[in-house]
C-alpha positions in Angstrom: 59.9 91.8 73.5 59.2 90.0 76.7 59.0 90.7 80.0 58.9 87.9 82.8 57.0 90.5 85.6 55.6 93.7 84.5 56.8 97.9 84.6 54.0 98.7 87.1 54.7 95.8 88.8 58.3 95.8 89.0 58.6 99.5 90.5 56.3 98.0 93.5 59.1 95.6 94.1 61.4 97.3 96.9 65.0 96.6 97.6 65.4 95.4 94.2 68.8 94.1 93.7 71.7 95.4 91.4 73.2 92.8 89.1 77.2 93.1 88.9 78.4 91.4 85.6 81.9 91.1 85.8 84.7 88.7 85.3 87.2 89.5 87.4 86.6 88.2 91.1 88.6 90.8 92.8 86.8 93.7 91.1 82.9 92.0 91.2 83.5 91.8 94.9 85.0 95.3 95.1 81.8 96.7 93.4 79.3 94.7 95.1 80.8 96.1 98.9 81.1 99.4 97.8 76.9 99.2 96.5 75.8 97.1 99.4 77.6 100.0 102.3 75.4 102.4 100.4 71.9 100.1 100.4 71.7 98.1 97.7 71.3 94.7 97.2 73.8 93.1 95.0 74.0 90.0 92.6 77.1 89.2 90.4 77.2 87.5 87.7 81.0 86.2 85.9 79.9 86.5 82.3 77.3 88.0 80.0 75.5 84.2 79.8 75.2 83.9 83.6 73.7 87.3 83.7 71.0 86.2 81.5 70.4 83.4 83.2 69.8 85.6 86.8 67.8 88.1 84.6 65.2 85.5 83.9 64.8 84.1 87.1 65.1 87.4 89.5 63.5 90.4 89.8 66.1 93.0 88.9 66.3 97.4 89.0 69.7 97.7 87.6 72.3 95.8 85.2 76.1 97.2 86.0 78.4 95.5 83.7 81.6 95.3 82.4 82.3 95.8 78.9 85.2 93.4 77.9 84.2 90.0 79.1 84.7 86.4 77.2 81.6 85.0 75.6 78.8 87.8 75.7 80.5 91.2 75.6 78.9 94.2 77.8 77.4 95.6 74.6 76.0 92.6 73.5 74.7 92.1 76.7 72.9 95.6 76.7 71.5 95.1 73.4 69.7 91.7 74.8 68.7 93.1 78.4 66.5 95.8 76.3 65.4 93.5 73.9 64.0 91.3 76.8 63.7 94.1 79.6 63.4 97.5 78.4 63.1 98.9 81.7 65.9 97.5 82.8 68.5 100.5 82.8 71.9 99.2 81.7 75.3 101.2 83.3 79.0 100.3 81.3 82.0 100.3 82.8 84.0 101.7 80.1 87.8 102.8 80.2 88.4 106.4 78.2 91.2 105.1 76.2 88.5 104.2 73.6 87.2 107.1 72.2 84.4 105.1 70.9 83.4 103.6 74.0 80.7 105.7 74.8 79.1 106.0 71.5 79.0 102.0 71.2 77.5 101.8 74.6 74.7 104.3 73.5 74.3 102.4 70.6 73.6 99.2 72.5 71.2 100.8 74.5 73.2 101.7 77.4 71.9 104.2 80.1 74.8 105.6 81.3 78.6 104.5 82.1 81.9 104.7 84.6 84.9 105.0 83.4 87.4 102.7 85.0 89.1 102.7 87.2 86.0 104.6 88.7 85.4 107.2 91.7 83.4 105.8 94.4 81.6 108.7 95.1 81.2 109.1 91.0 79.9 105.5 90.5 76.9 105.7 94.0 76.1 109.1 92.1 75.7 107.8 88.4 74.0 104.7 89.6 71.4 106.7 91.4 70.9 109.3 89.0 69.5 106.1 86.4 67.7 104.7 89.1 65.5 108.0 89.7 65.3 108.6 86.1 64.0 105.0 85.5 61.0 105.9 87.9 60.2 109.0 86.5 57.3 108.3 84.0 57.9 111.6 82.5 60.8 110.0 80.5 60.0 110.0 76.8 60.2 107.1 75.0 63.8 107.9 72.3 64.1 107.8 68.8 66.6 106.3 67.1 69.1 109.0 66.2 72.1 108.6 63.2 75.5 110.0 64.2 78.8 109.7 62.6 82.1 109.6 64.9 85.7 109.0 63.6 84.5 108.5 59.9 82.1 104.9 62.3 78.2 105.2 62.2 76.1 104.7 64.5 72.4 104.5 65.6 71.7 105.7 69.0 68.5 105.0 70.8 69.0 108.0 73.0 66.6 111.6 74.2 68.7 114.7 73.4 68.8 115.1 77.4 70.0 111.5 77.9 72.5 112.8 75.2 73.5 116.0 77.0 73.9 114.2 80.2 76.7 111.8 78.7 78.3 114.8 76.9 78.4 116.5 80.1 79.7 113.7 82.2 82.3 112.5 79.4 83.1 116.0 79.3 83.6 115.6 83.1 85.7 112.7 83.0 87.9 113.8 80.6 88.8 116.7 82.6 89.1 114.4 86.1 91.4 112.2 83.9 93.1 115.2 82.5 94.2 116.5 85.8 95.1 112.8 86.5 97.7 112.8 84.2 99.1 116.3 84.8 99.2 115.2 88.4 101.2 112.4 87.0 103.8 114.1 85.0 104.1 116.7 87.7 105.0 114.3 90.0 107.5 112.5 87.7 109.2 115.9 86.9 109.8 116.5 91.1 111.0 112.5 91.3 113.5 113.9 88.7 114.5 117.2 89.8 115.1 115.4 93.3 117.1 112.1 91.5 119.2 115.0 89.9 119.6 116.7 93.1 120.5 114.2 95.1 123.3 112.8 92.7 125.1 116.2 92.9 126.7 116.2 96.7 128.3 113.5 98.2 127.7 115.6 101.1 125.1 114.2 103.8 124.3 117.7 105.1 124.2 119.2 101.4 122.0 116.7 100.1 119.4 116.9 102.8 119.6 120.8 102.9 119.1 120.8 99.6 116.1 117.9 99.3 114.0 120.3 102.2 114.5 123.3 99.6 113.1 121.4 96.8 110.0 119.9 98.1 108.6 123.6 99.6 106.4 124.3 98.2 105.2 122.1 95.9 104.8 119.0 98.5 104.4 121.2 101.5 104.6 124.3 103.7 107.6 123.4 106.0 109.9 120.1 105.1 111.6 118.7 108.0 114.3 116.3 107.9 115.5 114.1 110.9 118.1 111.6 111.4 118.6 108.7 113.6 122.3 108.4 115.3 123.6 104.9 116.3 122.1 105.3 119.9 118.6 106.0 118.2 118.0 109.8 119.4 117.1 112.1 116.8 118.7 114.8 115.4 117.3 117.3 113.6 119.6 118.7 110.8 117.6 120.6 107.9 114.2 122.3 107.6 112.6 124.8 104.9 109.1 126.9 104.9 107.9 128.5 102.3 107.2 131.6 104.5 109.9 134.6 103.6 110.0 135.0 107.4 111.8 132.8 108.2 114.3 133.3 105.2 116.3 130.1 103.3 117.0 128.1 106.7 114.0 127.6 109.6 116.8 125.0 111.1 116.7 128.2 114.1 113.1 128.7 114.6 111.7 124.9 114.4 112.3 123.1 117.4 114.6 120.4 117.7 112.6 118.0 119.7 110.0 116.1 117.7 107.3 114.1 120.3 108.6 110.8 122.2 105.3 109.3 122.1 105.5 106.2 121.2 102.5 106.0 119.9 102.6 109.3 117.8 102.3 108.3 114.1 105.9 109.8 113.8 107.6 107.5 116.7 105.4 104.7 114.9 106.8 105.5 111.5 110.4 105.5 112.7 109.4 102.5 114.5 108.1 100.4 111.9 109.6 101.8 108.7 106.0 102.2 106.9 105.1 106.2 106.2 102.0 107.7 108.5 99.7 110.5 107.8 99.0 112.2 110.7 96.2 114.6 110.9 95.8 116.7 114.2 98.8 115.2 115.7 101.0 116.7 113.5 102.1 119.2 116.1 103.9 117.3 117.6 106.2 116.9 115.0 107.4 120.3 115.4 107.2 123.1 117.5 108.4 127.2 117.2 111.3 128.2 119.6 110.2 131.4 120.9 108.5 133.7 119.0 108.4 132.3 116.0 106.3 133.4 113.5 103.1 131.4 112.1 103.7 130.3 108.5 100.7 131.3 106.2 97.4 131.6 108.3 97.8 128.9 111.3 99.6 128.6 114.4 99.9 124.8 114.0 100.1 122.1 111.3 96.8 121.2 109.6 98.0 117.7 108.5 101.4 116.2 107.5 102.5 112.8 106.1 105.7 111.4 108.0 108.0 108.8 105.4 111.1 106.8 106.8 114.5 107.4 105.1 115.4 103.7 104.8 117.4 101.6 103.2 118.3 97.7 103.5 115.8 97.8 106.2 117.2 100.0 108.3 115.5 103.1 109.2 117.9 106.2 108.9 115.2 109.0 109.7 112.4 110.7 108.8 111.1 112.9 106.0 108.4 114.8 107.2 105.8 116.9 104.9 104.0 119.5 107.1 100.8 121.9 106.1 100.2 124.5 107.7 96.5 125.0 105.2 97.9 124.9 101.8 96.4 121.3 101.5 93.8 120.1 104.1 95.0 116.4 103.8 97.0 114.3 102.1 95.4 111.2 100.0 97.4 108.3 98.9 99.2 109.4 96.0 100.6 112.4 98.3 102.1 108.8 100.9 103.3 107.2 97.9 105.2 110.3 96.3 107.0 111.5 99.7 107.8 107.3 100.2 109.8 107.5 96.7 111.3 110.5 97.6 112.3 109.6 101.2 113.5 106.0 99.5 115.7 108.1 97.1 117.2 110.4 99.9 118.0 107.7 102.0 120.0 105.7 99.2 121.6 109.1 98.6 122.3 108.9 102.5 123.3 106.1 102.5 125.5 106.1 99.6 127.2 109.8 100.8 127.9 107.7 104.0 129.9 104.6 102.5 131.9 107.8 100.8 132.8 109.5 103.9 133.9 105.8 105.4 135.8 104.7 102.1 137.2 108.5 102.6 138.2 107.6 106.5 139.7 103.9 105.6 141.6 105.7 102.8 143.0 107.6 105.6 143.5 105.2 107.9 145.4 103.2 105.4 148.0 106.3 104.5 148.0 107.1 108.5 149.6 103.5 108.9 152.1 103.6 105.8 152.9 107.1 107.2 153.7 105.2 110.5 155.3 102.1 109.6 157.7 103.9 106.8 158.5 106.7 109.7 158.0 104.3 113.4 160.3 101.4 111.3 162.9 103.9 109.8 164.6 104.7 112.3 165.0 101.1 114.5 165.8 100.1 111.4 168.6 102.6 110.5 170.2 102.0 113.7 170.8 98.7 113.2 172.2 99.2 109.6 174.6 101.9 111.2 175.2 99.6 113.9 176.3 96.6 111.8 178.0 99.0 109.3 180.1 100.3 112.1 181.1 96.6 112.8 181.5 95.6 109.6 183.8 98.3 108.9 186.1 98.1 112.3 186.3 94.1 111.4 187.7 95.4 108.2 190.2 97.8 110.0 193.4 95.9 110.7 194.5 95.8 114.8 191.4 97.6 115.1 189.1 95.7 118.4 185.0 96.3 117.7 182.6 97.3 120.6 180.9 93.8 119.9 178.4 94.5 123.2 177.9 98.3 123.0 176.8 97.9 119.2 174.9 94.5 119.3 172.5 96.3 122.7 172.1 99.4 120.1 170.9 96.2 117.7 168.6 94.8 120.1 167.1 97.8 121.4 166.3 98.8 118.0 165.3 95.6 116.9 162.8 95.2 120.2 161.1 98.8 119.5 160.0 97.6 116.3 159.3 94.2 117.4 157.0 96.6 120.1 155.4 98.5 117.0 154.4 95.4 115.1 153.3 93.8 117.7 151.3 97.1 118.4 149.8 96.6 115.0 148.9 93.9 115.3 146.8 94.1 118.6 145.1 96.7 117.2 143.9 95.0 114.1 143.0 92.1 116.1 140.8 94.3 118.3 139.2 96.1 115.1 138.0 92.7 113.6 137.3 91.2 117.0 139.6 88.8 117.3 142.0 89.8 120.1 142.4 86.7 122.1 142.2 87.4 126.0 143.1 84.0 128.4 140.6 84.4 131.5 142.3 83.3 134.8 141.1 84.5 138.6 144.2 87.1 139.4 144.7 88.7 142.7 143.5 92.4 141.4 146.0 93.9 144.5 148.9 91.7 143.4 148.5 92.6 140.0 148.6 96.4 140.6 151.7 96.3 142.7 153.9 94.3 140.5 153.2 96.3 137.3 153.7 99.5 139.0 157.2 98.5 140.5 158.4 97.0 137.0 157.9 100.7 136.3 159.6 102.5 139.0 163.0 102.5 137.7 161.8 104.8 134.7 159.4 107.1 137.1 162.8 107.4 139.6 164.9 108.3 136.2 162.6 110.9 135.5 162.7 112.1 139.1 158.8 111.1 139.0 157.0 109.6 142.4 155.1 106.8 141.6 152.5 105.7 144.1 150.0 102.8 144.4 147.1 102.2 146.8 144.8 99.3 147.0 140.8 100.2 148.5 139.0 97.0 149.8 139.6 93.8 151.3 142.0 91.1 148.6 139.8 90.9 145.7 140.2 88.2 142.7 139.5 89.1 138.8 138.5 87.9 136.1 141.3 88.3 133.1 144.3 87.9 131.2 147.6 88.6 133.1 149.3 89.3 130.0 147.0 91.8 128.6 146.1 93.6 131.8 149.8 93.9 132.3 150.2 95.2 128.6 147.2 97.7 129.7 148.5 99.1 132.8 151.7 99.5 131.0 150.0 101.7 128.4 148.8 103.3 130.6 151.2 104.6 133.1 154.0 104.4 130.4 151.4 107.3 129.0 151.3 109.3 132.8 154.7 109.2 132.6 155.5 110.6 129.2 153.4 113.9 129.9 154.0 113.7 133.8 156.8 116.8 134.2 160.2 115.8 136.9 159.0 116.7 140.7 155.3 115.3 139.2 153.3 112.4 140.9 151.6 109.5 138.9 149.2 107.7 141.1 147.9 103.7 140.7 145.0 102.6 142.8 142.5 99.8 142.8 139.1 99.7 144.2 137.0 96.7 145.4 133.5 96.3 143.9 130.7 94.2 144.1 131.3 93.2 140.8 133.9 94.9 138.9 136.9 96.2 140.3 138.0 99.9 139.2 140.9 100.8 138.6 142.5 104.4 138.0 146.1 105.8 136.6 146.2 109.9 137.8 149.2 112.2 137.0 150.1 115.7 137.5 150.9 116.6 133.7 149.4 119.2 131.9 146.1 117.5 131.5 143.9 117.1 128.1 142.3 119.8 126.1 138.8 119.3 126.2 138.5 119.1 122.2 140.7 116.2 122.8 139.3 114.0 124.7 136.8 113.1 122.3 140.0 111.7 120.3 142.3 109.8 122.6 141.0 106.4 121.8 141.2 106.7 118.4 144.1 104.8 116.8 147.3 107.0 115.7 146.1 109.9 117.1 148.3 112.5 118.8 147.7 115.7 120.5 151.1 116.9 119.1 152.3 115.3 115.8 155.1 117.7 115.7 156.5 116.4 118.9 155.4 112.6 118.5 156.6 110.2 120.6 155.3 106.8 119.7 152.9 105.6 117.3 149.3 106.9 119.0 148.1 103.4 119.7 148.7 102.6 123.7 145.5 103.9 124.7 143.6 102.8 121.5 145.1 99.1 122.6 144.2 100.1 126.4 140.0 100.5 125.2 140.6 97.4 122.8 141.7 95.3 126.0 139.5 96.5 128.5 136.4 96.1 126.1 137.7 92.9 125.3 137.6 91.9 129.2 134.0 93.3 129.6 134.8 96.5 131.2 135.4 100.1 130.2 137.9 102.7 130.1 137.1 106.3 130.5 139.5 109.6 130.4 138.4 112.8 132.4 140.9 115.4 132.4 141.1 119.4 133.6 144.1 121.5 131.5 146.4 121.9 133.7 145.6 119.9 136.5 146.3 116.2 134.9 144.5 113.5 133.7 142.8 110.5 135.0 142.2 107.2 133.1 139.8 104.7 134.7 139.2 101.6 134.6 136.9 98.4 135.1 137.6 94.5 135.1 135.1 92.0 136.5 135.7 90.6 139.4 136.4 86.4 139.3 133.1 84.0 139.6 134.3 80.8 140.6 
């Protein structure tokens, strides 16, 4: 044996450094930070050969090596550091999957060992646990010792307490490693009972319901689960506690206002899409609504973790995992279980929504069969009775057909479903953005009186007063005299429809700085208030017993406004008659 400086001497050496042997980069670099925050000096070495080498040119208190390395091996580097160094204690890094690990590494001479992948906390304690012990001059000298494992032999150069204390620590880290993997399969089992859950409802509120059940209590003591509308506000729409107290639903007691501070870790994870633990802050995430009771011991959350429902990088809401003191914190594993879950429910989200929209264009698509087969019918049957009726009085001998009465029928019918297919048309135009709109400067007072007198001779058949009034001095816009024509037409062809005999429909015009408003009023019955919500929608009706067209006008009327930059809003009072209102920019030259 040989030893380049001496025991004595080498324990009056201070801030002897720690050699790292270990061939990854990543992990030498990772093991060397971690010892050099707590003190030590650190070398590394990238094989068993280099460490040698350092060995015999430094002064060193502590080998930490790696076991599988190419070249020299961690064992067979042990077995030479205490053939050349005896008192140079030797740690393994040693995985548990090899039963024999351990044994070998005593059998090399080894001190002590970390398993991999290792505590922090574990590895600073073992490493000064053998530093201590390899100042203490108490420490007898070991005899070799002959043990049999798994049918293998061995010859361990160990003291019956340096033998007890790797008993006790593998003993240790089989039970850490144990609970590892039962934390594991726990997990996978809730990742499954929530895939399962979420694949039995195509129903948005079902599934998210049903997802704040499942993860009380085993993920937390209240769930809450928010969702983002196309405006961005939030909307809470299912919560669950695991207090009794507040039964199945806490929907009523939690409040429905989560903080607006932007720089909340909940704002930030709706902000960014990337979960957030949130500590302290965490009651701002929700709040009681009245007297509310607490839920276990505290008044307030202890800690929560906050993970995005997104998908195709678009956030949807927010899952958020609340304690109120069954867990103190939650550590990483807790982020990345409530990301997988949140990344689930938001597919299932997402998925439930693309239903409930195939659902809506199946609708749409029977809701315009419906209308063409009943809206075409009937033009259509007048002018086969029409030319039947021709057909047969040219058939009749001496007979003389009403060629004009019958061919008018013809082209009246033939123009109201030229008027519905055009109707269809415009609105699938505006639905896919294409509806083409002419801009032109137009003399907004003109416009408003011709329109309205190319409808008087309907309002004066209905015994109907039609006024107009123009505000401001003469005033150009910006637009398409077709369209707007085609939308004041919709419009106060609509006032008169519901406008009773004796009624009034009013058209006026109002100069603005930059848009000019103008407004269609009647006297008719007015609009439920459950319906306004509805009007623009296309082939709605308030009455589909009594229809009277196809329910596009005022779906066409939004389509053309929007289309000229403006809008279109409906305010209405039952029975004191509705008011439709509109803007189009005034002309820039």
């Amino acid at each position: 044996m040989t030893d380049h400086v001496g025991a004595s001497d080498r324990r009056q050496v201070l801030r002897e450094p720690i050699l790292v042997v270990e061939d990854s980069p990543t992990q030498a670099v990772a093991l060397a930070t971690l010892l050099e925050d707590a003190g030590h000096t650190v070398l590394i070495a990238g094989t068993g050969e280099a460490a040698l080498e350092t060995l015999r040119q430094s002064h060193v208190q502590l080998v930490l090596t790696d076991i599988v390395m190419p070249g020299i091996d961690g064992y067979q580097l042990c077995r030479q550091v205490k053939a050349e160094w005896d008192d140079i204690p030797v740690i393994l890094l040693t995985s548990l999957a090899d039963p024999l690990a351990i044994v070998r590494g005593l059998e090399s001479g080894a001190d002590h060992y970390v398993t991999k992948p290792y505590d922090p906390v574990q590895l600073l304690a073992r490493v000064g646990h053998v530093l201590g012990r390899a100042n203490d001059e108490k420490v007898m000298v070991p005899r070799p010792v002959r043990v049999e494992l798994m049918g293998t032999p061995f010859t361990i150069s160990a003291t019956k307490e340096q033998i007890l204390e790797l008993l006790v620590s593998s003993y240790g880290d089989l039970v850490r490693a144990s609970e590892i993997v039962r934390a594991a399969e726990q997990r996978a089992r809730f990742l499954a009972d929530a895939g399962a859950l979420l694949s039995t409802s195509l129903d948005p509120a079902e599934i998210l319901g049903s997802l704040a059940r499942l993860c009380v209590p085993y993920m937390a003591d209240l769930c809450v689960v928010d969702v983002l509308d196309a405006n961005g506000a939030v909307s809470r729409v299912a919560v669950a506690s695991t207090d009794d107290v507040f039964g199945p639903d806490a929907l009523p007691v939690i409040s429905t206002c989560p903080t607006n501070d932007p720089d909340h870790p909940y704002r930030i994870a709706l902000a960014t899409g990337e979960p957030q633990i949130v500590g302290l802050e965490a009651s701002g995430i929700v709040g009681r609504s009245g007297d509310a009771p607490t839920i276990g011991m505290h008044a307030i959350p202890v800690c929560a973790v906050v993970a995005p429902l997104m998908t195709r990088e678009r956030v949807l809401g927010a899952l958020s995992f609340i304690s109120y003191g069954s867990r103190k914190s939650y550590i990483t594993e807790d982020v990345a279980l409530a990301s997988d879950v949140a990344r689930r429910s938001a597919l299932a989200l997402e998925n439930a929504k693309l239903y409930q929209e195939a659902q809506r264009a199946t609708q749409a698509r029977d809701d315009v069969l419906a209308l063409v087969s009943h809206d075409l019918r009937s033009p259509l049957g007048t002018v086969q009775m029409s030319a039947s009726f021709l057909l047969e009085m040219l058939e009749t001998p001496g007979a003389t057909p009403p060629f004009q009465q019958q061919l008018k029928i013809i082209q009246r019918a033939v123009t109201r479903a030229d008027r519905l297919i055009g109707d269809l048309l415009d609105v699938s135009r505006i639905e896919s953005g294409s509806l083409e709109v002419a801009h032109s400067p137009l003399d907004a007072s003109q416009l408003l009186v011709e329109t309205v007198e190319e409808h008087r001779p309907i309002a004066q058949e209905r015994n109907i007063t039609l006024t107009t009034e123009w505000v401001g001095p003469p005033t150009t816009i910006s637009g398409d005299r077709d369209r707007i024509s085609q939308l004041f037409s919709n419009l106060i062809g609509n006032a008169l429809k519901f406008t009773p005999a004796d009624g009034v429909v009013s058209v006026t015009g109002v100069a603005g700085e930059k848009f000019v408003t103008f407004a269609v009023t009647d006297s008719g019955p007015g609009i439920p208030v459950d319906h306004l919500p509805h009007l623009f929608s296309r082939f709605w009706q308030a009455n589909r017993a009594t229809r009277s067209g196809a329910g596009l006008g005022l779906s066409i009327a939004k389509g053309i406004v929007e289309a000229h930059h403006g809008t279109l809003v409906a305010e209405s009072i039952a029975g004191e008659g509705a008011r439709f209102t509109f803007t189009i920019p005034i002309w820039e030259s």
